[in-house]
C-alpha positions as a Markdown table, in Angstrom:
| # | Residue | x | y | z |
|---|---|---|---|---|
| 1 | Unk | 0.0 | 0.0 | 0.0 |
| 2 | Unk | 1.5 | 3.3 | -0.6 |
| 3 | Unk | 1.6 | 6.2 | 2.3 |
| 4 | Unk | -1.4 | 8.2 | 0.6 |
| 5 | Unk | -3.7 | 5.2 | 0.8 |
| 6 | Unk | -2.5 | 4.3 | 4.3 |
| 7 | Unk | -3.7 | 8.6 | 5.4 |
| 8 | Unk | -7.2 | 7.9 | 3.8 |
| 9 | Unk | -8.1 | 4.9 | 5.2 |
| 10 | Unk | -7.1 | 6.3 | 8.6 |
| 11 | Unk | -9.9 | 9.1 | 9.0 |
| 12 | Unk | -12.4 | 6.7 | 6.9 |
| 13 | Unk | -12.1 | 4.5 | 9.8 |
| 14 | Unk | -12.6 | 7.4 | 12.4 |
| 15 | Unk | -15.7 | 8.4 | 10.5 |
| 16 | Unk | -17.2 | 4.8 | 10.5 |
| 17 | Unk | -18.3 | 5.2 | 14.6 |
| 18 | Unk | -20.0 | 8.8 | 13.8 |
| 19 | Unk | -21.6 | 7.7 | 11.2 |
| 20 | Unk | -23.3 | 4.4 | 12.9 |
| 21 | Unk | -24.2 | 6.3 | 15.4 |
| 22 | Unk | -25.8 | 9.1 | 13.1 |
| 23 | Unk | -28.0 | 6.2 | 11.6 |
| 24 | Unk | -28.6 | 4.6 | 15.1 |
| 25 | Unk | -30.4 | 8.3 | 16.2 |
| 26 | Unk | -32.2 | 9.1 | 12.7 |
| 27 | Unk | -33.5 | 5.3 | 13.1 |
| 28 | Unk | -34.9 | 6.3 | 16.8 |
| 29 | Unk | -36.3 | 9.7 | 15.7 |
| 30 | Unk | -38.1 | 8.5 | 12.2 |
| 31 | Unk | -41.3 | 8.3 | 12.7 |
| 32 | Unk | -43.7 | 5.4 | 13.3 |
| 33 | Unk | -47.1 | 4.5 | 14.1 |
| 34 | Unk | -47.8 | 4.9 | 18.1 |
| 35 | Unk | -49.6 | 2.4 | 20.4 |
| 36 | Unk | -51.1 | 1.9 | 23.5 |
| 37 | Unk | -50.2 | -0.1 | 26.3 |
| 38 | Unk | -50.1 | -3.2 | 24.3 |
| 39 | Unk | -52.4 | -5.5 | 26.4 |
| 40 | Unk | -54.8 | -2.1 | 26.2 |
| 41 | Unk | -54.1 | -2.1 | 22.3 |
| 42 | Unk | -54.9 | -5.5 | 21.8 |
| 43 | Unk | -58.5 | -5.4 | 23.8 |
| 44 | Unk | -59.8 | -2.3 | 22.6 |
| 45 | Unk | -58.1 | -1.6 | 19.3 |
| 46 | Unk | -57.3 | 1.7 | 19.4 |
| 47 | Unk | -53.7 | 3.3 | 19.3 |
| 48 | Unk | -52.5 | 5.9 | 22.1 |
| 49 | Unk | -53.9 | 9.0 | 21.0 |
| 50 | Unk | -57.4 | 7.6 | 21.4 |
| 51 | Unk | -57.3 | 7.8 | 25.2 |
| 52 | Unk | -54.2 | 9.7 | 25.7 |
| 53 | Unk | -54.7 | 13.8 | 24.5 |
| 54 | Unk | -51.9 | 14.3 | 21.9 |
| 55 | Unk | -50.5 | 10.7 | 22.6 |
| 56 | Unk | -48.9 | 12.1 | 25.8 |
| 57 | Unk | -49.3 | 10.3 | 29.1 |
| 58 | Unk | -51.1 | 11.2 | 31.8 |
| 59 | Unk | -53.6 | 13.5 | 30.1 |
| 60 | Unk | -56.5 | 11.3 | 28.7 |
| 61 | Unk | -59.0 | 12.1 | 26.7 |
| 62 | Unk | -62.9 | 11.7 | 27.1 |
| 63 | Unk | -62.6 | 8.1 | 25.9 |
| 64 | Unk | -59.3 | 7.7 | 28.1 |
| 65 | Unk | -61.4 | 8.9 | 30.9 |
| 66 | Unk | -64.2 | 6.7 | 30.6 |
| 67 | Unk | -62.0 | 3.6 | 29.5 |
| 68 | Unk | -60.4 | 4.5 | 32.9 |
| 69 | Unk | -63.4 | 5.0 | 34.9 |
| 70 | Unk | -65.2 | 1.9 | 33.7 |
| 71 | Unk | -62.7 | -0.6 | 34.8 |
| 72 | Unk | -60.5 | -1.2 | 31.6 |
| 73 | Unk | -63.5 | -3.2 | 30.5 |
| 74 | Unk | -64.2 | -1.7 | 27.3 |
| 75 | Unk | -63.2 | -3.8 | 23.7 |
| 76 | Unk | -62.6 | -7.8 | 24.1 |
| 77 | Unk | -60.4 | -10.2 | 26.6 |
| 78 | Unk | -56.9 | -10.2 | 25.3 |
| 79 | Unk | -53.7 | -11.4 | 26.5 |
| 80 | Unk | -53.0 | -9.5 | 29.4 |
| 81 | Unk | -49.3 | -9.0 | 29.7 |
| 82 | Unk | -46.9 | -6.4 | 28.5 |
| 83 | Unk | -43.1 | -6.0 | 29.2 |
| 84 | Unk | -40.6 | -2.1 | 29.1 |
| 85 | Unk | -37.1 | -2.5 | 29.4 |
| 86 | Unk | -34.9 | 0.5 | 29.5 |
| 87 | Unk | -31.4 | -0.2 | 28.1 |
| 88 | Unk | -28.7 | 2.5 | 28.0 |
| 89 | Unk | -25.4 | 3.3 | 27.2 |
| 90 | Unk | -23.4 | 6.5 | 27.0 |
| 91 | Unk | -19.4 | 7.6 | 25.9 |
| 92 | Unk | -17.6 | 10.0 | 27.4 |
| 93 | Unk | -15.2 | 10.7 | 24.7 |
| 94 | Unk | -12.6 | 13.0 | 27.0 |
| 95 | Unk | -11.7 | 11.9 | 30.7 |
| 96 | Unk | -8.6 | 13.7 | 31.0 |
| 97 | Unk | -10.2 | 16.2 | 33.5 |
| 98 | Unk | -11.2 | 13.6 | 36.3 |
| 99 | Unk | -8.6 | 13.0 | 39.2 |
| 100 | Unk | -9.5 | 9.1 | 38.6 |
| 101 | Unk | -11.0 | 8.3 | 35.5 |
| 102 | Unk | -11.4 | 4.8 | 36.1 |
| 103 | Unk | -13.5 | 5.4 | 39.5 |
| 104 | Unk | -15.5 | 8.5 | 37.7 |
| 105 | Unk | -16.2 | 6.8 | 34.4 |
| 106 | Unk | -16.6 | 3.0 | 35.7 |
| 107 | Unk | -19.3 | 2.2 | 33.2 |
| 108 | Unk | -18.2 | 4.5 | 30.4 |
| 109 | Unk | -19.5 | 3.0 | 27.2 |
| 110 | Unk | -21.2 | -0.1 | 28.6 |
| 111 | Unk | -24.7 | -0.8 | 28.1 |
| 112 | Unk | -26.7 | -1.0 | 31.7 |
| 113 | Unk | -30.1 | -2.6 | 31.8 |
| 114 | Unk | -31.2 | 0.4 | 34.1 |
| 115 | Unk | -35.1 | -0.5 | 34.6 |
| 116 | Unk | -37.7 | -2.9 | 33.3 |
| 117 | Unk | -41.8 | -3.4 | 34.2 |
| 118 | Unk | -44.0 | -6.4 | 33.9 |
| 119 | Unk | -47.6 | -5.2 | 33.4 |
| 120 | Unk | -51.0 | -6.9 | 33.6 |
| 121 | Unk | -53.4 | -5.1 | 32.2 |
| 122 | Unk | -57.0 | -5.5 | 30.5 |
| 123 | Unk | -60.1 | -7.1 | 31.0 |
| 124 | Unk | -60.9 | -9.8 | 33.3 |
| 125 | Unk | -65.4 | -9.7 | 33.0 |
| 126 | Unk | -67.6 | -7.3 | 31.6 |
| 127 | Unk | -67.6 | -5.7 | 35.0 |
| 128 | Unk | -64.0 | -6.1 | 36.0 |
| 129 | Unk | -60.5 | -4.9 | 34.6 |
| 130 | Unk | -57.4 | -4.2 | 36.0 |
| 131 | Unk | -54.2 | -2.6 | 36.0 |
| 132 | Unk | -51.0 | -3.4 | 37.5 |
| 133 | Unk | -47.5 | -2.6 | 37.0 |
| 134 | Unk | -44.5 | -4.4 | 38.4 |
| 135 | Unk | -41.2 | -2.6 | 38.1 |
| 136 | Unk | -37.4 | -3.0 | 38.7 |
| 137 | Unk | -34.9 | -0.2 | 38.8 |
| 138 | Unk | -31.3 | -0.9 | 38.7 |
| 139 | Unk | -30.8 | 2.3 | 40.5 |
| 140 | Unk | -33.7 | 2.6 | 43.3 |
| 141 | Unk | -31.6 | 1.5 | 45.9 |
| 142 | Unk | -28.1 | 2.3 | 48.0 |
| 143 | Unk | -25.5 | 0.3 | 49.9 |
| 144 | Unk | -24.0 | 1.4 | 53.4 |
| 145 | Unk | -21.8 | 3.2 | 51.6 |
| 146 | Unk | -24.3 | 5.3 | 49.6 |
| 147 | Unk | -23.4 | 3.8 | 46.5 |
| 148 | Unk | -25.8 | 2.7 | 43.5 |
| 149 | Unk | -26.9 | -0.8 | 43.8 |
């Protein structure tokens, strides 16, 4: 290979993590269709926005509301379970400023599961439904030491 090659191929592969991680966002911000809690979704039918004003959680609207207030019975039995898991993972690209950036940045780069929920949801009669949510957080708790579980 000759020297000019070698220089090219050097910034190509600096460029390669950017631009993976360029595609990685504009793949999380395209847009998609939105839906419910899925055991709700799959009883009633409807997406999000037709209990939730403007899609956005806690504000419902006046279907929400009566969905709500009669007991998550509304639309047909469905399998009730749904699961949310959080996964995340962050670089910090310049540690040179900590006094011990192996203490300070211990997970730098690694993904952490950091919380997940079980939920059972829907409807169990015409007269009964119900709502729970079951959820772990790999950060709710501390040591002695006041450290992160």
């Amino acid at each position: 290979m000759s020297a000019t090659t070698i220089q090219l191929q050097r910034p190509l592969r600096q460029l390669a993590p950017m631009g993976l991680a360029l595609m990685v966002v504009l793949a999380g911000l395209a847009p998609r269709e939105s839906s419910a809690l899925p055991a709700f979704a799959r009883q009633t039918g409807q997406n999000c926005v037709a209990c939730h004003a403007g899609g956005q959680f806690p504000e419902l609207t006046p279907y929400g509301r009566m969905f709500k207030l009669t007991g998550y019975t509304a639309g047909s039995r469905a399998l009730p379970l749904s699961v949310m898991g959080v996964l995340n993972a962050a670089k910090v690209s310049n540690t040179s400023k900590s006094d011990d950036p192996a203490a300070d940045f211990q997970k730098n780069g690694t993904p952490v599961f950091s919380s997940g929920s079980l939920f059972v949801a829907g409807k169990i009669t015409d007269n009964i439904g119900l709502f729970s949510q079951i959820t772990y957080d790999n950060f709710a708790g501390q040591n002695a030491n006041g450290e992160l579980n």
